[in-house]
C-alpha positions in Angstrom: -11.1 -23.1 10.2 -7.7 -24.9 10.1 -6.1 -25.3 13.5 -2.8 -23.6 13.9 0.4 -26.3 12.7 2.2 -27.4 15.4 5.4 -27.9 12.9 6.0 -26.0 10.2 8.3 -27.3 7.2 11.6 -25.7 7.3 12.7 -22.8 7.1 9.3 -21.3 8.9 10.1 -24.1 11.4 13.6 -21.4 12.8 11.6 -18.7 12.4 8.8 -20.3 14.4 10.8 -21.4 17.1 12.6 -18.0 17.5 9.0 -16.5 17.6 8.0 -18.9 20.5 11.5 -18.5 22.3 10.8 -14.8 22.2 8.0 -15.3 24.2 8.9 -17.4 26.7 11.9 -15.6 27.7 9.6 -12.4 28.1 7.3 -14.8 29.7 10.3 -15.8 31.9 10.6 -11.9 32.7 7.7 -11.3 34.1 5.8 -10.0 30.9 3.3 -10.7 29.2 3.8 -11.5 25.5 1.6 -13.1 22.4 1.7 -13.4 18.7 0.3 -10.8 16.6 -1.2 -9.5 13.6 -0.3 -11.4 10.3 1.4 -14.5 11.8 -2.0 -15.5 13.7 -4.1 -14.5 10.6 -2.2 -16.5 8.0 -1.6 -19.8 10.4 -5.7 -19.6 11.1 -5.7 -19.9 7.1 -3.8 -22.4 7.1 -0.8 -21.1 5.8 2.8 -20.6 6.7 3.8 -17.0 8.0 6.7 -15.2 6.3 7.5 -13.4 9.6 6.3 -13.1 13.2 5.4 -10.3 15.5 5.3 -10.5 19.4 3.0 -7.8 21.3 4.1 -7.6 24.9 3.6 -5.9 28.1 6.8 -5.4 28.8 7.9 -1.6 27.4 11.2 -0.6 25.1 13.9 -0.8 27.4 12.6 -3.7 29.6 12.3 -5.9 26.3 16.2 -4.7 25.6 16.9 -5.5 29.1 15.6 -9.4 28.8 17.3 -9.7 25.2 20.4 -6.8 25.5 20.9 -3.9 23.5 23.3 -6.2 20.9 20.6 -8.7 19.8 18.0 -6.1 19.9 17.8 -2.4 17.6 15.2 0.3 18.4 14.0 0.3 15.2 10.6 2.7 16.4 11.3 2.8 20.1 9.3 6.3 20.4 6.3 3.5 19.1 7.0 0.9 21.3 8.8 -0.7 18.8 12.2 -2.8 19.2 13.8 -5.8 16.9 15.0 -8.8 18.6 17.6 -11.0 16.2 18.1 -14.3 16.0 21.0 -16.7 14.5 22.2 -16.5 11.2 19.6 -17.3 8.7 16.7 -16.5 11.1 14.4 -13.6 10.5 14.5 -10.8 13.9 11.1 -10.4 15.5 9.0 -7.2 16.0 8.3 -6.5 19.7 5.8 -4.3 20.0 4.1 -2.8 23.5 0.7 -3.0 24.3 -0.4 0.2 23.2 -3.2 2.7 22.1 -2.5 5.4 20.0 -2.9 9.3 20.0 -4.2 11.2 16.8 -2.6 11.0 13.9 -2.1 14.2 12.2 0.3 13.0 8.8 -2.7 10.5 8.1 0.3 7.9 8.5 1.6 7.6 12.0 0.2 8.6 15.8 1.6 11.6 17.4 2.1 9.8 19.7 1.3 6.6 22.3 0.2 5.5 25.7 1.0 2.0 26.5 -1.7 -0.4 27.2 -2.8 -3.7 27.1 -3.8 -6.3 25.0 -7.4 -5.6 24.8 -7.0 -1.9 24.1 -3.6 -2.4 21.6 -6.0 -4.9 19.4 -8.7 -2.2 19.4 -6.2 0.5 17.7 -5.3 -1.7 14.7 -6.6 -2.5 11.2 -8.7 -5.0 10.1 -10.5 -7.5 12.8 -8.6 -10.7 11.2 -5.1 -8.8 11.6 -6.1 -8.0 15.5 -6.2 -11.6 16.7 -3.5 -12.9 19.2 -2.1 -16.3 20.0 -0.4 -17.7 23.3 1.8 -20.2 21.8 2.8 -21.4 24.9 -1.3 -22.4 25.9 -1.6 -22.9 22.3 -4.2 -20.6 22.3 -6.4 -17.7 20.2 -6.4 -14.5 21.9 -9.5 -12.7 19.9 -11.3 -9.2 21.5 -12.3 -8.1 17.6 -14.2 -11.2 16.6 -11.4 -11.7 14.1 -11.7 -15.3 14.1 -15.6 -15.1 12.9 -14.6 -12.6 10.0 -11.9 -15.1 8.8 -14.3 -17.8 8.9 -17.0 -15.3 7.0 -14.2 -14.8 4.5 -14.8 -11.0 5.6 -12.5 -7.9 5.6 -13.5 -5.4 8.4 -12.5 -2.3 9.5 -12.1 -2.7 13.7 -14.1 -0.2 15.1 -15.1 3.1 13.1 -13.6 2.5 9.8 -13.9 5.9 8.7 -11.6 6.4 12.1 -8.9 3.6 11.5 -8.7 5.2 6.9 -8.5 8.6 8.9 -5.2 7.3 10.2 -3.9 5.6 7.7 -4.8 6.5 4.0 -2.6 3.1 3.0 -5.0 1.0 4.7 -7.9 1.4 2.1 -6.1 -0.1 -0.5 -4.9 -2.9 1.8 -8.0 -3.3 2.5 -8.7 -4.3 -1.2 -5.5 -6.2 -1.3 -6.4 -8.4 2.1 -9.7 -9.3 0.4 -8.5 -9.9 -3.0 -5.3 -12.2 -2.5 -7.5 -14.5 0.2 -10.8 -13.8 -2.3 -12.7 -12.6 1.2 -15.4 -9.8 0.8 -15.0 -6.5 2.0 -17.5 -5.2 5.3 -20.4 -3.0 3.4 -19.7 -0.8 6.4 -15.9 -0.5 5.8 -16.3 -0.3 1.8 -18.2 2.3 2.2 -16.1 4.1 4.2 -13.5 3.7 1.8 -15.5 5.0 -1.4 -16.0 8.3 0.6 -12.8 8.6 1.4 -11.0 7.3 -2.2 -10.2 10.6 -3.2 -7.7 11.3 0.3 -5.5 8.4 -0.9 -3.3 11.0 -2.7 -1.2 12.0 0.4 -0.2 8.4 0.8 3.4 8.5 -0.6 4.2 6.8 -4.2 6.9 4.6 -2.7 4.0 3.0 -0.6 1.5 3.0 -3.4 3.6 0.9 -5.3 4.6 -1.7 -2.5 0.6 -2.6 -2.5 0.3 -2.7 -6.2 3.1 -5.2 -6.6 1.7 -7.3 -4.1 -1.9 -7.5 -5.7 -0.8 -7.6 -9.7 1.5 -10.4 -8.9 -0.8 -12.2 -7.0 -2.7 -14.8 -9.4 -6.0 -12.9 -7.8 -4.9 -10.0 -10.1 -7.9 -9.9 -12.1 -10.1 -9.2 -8.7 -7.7 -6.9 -7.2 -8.2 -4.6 -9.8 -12.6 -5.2 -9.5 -12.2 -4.0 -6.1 -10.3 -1.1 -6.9 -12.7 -0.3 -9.3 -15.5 -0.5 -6.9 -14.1 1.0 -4.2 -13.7 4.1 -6.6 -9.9 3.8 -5.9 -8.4 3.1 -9.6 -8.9 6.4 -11.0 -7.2 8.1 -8.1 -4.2 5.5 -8.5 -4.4 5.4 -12.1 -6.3 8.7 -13.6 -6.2 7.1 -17.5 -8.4 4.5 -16.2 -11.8 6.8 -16.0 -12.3 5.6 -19.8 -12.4 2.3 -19.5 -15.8 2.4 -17.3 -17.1 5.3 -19.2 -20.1 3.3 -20.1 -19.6 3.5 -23.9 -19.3 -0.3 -25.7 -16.1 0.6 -26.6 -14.7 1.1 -23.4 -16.9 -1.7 -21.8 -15.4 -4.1 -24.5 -11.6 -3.0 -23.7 -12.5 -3.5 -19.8 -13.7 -6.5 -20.3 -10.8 -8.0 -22.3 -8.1 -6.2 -20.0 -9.7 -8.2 -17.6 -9.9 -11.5 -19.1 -5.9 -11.1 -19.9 -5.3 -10.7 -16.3 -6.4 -13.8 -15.7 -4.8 -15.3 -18.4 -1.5 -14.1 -17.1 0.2 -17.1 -15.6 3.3 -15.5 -14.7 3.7 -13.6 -11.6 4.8 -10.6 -12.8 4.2 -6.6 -11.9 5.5 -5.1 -15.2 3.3 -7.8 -17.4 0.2 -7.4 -15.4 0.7 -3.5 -15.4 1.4 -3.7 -19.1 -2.0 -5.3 -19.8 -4.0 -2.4 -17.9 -2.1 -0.2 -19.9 -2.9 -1.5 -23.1 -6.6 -1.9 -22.1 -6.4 2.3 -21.6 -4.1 2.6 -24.7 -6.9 0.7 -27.0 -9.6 3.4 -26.1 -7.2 6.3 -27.5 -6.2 7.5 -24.5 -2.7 8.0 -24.3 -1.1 6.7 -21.6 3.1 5.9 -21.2 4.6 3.7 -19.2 7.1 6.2 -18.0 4.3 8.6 -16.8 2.6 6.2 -14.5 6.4 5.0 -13.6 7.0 8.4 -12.6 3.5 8.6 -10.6 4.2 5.3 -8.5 7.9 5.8 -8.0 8.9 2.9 -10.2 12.3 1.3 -10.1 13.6 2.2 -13.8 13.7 -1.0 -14.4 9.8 -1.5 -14.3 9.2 1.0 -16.2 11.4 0.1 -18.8 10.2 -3.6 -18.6 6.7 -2.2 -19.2 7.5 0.2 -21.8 9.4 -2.7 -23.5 6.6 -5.1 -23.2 4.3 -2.7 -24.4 6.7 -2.2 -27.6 7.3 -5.6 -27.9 4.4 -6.8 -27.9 3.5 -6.6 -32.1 6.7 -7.9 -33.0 6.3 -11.4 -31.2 2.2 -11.4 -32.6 3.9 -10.9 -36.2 7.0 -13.2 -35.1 7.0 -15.7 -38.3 6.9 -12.7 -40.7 9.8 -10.9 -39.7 13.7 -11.2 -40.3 15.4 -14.4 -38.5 18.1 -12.1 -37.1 15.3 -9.5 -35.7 13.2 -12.0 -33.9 16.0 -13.7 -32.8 18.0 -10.7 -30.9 14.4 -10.8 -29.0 14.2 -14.5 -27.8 17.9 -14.0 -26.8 17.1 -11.0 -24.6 16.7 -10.9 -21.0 12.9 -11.2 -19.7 11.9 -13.4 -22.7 9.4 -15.1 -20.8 7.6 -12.0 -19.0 7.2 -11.0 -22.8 5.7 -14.4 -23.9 3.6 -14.9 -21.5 2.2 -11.5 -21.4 2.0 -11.7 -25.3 0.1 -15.0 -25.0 -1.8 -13.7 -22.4 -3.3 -11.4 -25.1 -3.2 -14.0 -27.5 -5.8 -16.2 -25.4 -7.9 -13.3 -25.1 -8.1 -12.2 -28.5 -7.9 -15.8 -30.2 -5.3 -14.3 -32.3 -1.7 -14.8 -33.0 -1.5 -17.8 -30.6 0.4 -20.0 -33.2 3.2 -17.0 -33.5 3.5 -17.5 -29.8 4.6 -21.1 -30.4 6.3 -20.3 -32.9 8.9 -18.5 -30.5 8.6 -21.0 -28.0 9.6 -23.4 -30.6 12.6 -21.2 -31.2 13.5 -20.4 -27.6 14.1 -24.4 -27.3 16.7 -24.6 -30.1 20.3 -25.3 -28.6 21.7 -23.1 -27.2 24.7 -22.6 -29.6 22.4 -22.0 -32.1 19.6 -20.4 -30.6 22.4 -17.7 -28.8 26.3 -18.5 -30.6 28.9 -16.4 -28.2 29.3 -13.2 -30.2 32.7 -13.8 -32.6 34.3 -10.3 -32.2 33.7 -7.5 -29.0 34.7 -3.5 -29.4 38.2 -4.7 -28.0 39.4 -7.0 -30.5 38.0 -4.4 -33.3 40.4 -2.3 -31.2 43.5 -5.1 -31.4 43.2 -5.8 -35.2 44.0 -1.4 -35.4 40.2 -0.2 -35.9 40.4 3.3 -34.9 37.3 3.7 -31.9 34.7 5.7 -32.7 30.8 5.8 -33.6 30.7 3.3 -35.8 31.9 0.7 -33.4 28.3 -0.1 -32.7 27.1 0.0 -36.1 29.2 -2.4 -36.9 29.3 -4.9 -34.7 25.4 -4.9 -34.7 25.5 -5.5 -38.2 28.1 -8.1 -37.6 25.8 -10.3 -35.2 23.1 -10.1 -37.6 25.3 -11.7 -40.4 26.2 -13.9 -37.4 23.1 -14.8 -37.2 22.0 -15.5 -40.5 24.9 -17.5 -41.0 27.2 -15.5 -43.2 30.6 -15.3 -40.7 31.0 -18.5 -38.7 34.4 -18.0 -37.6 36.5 -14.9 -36.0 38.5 -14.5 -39.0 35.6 -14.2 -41.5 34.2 -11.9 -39.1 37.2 -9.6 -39.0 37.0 -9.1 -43.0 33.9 -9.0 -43.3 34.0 -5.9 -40.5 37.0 -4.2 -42.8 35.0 -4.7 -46.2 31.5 -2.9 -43.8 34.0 -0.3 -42.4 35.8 -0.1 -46.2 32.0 0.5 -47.9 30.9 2.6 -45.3 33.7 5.6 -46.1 
């Protein structure tokens, strides 16, 4: 197992530093204070941490009292929680106390906690390769979950009773999928277990949380396993009830699983909408009908998401059939925004399919025209329709639409033949 860096590159290198001035000044205090959680788990993998988290001794107020109540915000004091921030341009640092933690009767958060110490606080968390500490001062691991055997195993485990740690937080089954997918570990026979039996309790997890996990695993380039594990930890049909048909045992179904798969991996961008856009279709193709704005609805979906999926999902037959239709049509496509999240997930079902790829480079082709041909600035707008005495109304749209196609095609090139030729569509349309 990689050694943790002593010098990350920059900007991890401030955020580092902050981390290990954090605890030295609580150090300096009287306290004791270590690294925890993520930070030590990614930098034992070798890679850079995106934040840091101290775990101290020292409770609430006394970490305010080293740091003062302006650089620090009690951001879950009643947890043991406070925020320490840095300079400008530096991420602020969790402080947490040592702690162990009561029942927790909203399946989410304790009712409440007793502050501890480090042995007990590690024994109250997740997964045995997110309970590891690290001095950074001794430049030492701090491990009383065997942590640092399970990252070396390439194992996700559930610390202690596992059925115990899901029972307080429903989230954590399907982190637990995401921890093993996106770091291709296995998950604990023990701890998957638990997790099939208790699939089915995932529903009082709240959809805005949900979400959050599912973002992080379809983006991930591990998508295609993410979505496995879910599958075999019996957690896909409670997140996504349309799905039951694709492992319905029928060759149909086995066949649209299959490919739905092989597209995920074919996906090369990292993108949520895309990635959920090919599960959908997978569903869609064995007649079940399934809308992007239901499951947008379900997961608490920005709207754009949902639209981006919907679109993709619409979109989709046009760019397969791209050298057969109208210039103008294809072209008001390839000029739109999120161009390439439709390409790539189109040629992601291309590869699959081993169809339609050459219509797929045909737009590409396209999409590197010049600019001022591929995208001309639009030679009239609603307001200068307005200025040459055009009364407003409906037909505002409807005719400048019309306009940019003729645009497009080449039959106005300048302001002026596009003003008569909006008078003469106006003058027919009476």
């Amino acid at each position: 197992m990689p050694a943790i860096p002593a010098d990350p590159t920059p900007p991890f290198h401030a955020n580092r530093q902050f981390a290990l001035e954090v605890v030295q000044r609580l150090r300096h205090a009287g306290h004791e204070a270590l690294w925890a959680g993520g930070c030590v788990r990614d930098q034992l993998l070798g890679r850079e941490p995106k934040d840091y988290d101290v775990a101290t001794s020292a409770r609430p107020d006394e970490v305010r009292a080293v740091f003062g109540k302006s650089r620090t915000l009690a951001i879950g004091a009643a947890f043991g929680v406070i925020a320490v921030l840095g300079m400008r341009g530096v991420q602020p640092i969790e402080v947490a106390t040592f702690r162990r933690d009561q029942e927790y009767s909203d399946g989410r958060h304790p009712d409440g906690v007793i502050f501890s110490n480090a042995a007990e606080d590690a024994q109250r968390r997740d997964f045995t390769i997110n309970g590891i500490f690290y001095d950074p001062i001794a430049a030492q691991v701090v491990d009383f979950v065997g942590g640092q055997e399970d990252l070396a195993a390439g194992l996700v485990r559930a610390i202690g009773d596992p059925r115990r740690r899901f029972d307080e937080d429903k989230l954590r089954m399907v982190r637990a999928v995401r921890f093993a997918a996106t770091f291709e570990f296995a998950i604990d026979p023990a701890t998957l277990a638990a997790i099939r039996e208790l699939a089915g309790e995932i529903v009082i997890v709240s959809a805005e949380r949900i979400a959050t996990e599912m973002r992080n695993m379809l983006r991930h380039r591990c998508r295609r396993r993410a979505v496995e594990l879910l599958e075999e930890a019996r957690l896909l049909p409670i997140l996504l009830p349309e799905s039951e048909r694709l492992v319905s045992g029928d060759s149909q179904s086995h066949d649209a699983r299959q490919q739905m798969l092989a597209m995920l991996d074919q996906l090369e961008l990292p993108s949520f909408p895309a990635a959920l856009a090919i599960i959908l279709r997978g569903i869609q193709r064995t007649d079940t009908p399934v809308q992007a704005r239901q499951v947008g609805q379900r997961w608490r979906l920005t709207n754009l998401e949902t639209a981006t999926v919907a679109r993709l999902l619409e979109l989709e037959s046009l760019v397969r059939s791209a050298a057969d239709i109208p210039w103008p049509r294809l072209q008001r496509v390839l000029i739109s925004e999120g161009i390439d999240e439709l390409l790539a997930y189109a040629g992601a079902v291309a590869a699959v399919e081993e169809r339609h790829q050459r219509a797929i480079e045909y737009c590409r082709e396209k999409l590197a025209m010049p600019r001022e041909v591929l995208n001309p600035t639009q030679l009239l707008t609603g307001d200068d329709l307005r200025a040459a005495g055009f009364f407003p109304g409906p037909k505002f749209k409807l005719v400048l639409n019309a306009l940019r196609d003729a645009q497009l095609q080449g039959q106005v090139t300048t302001p002026a033949e596009a003003l008569q030729w909006s008078r003469d569509f106006l003058e027919q349309g009476k």
